[in-house]
N, C-alpha and C positions, 0 to 999 in steps of 0.2 A: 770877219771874212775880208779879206782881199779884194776888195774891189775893183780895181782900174789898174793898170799898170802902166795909164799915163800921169797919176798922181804921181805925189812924192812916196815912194813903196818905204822907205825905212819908217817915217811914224806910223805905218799901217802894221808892220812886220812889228816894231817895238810893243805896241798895242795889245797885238797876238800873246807877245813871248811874254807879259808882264801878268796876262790871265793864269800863266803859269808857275812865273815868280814873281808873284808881286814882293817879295822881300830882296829884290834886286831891281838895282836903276841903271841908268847911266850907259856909260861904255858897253859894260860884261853885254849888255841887252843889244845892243847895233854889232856886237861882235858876234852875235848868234844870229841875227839876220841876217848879215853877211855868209853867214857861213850858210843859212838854209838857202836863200838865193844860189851862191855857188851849184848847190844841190841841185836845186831845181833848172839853172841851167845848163849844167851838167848830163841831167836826163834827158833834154830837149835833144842835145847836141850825140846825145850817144843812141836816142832814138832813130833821130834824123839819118845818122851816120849806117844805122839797119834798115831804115826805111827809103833810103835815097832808092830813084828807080828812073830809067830814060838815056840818054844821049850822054848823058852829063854823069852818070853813077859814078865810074873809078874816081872821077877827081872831086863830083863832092863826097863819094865814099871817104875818100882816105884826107879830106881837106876836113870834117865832121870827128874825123878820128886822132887828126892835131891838135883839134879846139876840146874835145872832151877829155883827152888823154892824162891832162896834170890837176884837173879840178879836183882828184881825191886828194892829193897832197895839199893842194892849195886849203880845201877843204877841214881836211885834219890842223892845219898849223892854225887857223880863225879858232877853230873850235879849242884847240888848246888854250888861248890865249882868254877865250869866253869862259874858260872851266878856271883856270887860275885867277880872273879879276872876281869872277862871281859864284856861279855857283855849277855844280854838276845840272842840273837839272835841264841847264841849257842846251844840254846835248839828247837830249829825251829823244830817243826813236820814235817814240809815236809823236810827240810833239813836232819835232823839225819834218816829219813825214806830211804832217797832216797840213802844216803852212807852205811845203814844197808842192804839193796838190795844188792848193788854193794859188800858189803861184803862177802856177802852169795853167790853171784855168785863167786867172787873169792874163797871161803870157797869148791867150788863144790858142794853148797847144794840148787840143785833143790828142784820143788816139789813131782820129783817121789819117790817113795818108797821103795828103795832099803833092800837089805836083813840085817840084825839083826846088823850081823858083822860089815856089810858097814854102820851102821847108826853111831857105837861104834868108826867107823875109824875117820869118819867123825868129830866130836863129839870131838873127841879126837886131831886132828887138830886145831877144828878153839878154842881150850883152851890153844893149843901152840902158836897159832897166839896175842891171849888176851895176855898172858903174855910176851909174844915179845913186843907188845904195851905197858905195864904198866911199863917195863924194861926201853924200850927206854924212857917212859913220866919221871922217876925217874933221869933219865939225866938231864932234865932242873933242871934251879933254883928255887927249892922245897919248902916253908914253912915245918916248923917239922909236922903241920896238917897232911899236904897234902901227904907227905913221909908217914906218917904215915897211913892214909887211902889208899893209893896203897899199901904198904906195906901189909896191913889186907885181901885186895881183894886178891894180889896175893897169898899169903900163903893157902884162902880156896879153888882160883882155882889150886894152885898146890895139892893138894888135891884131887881134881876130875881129873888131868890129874892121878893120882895112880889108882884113883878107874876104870878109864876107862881101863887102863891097865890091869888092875889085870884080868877085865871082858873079854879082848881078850884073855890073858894066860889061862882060863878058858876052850878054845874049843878045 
């Protein structure tokens, strides 16, 4: 289980994925948590972006709809990359489902509907959490690819942890 998501989430996530294939290590394993993370904050941000409500709706409607809009591609290109070092298994539906949950609930993101602010906080977490993961996955032994595609990912989500920012300094 997923505990905290102010630990370090990648050996928690690796942990996860290894009950699954324990006859894979390494890389292939941080490259599937990466990818489930995406997922899961993915959901957050495309919840968020239906659930927004108040004063502030259009712009964090369509600000929820910038940030969630490219995580399937970003998503599919990890996952590629986890099926080619390691194994298919890493992409299990019910698997990356079921640690995308566990994410969410460590992320504190039910399905109530909290207020504008609280979706922004939220939001704004589980993209510091992603990057903590893609940090930590840049510690293993990397292909230039692979460095290079987390490298790409984190740079846009560091981007959206600015823009959420900027959105709270706003109130």
């Amino acid at each position: 289980m997923i505990e905290d998501a102010n630990k370090e989430l990648l050996p928690q996530l690796v942990s996860r994925w290894q009950e699954a294939a324990p006859e894979v290590d390494g890389l292939p394993l941080s490259l599937a948590s990466v990818a489930v993370t995406l997922r899961a904050v993915g959901l957050m941000h495309q919840a968020a972006h239906w659930q927004t409500k108040g004063l502030t709706f259009y712009s964090d409607h369509k600000l929820f709809q910038k940030i969630y809009g490219a995580v399937g591609e970003e998503i599919d290109a990890v996952s590629e990359k986890a099926i080619a070092l390691g194994d298919s298994i890493l992409v299990c539906p019910i698997k990356s489902s079921e640690l995308a949950l566990e994410l969410l609930e460590a992320f504190g993101r039910a399905c109530d509907v909290p207020d504008a602010d609280k979706l922004v906080k939220l939001s704004l977490e589980a993209e510091r959490g992603l990057l903590q993961v893609i940090k930590t996955a840049l510690q293993d032994d990397v292909t230039d690819g692979v460095e290079n595609l987390l490298q790409g990912i984190s740079d846009k989500h560091e981007g959206h942890v600015y823009l959420l920012q900027q959105r709270l300094k706003q109130r």
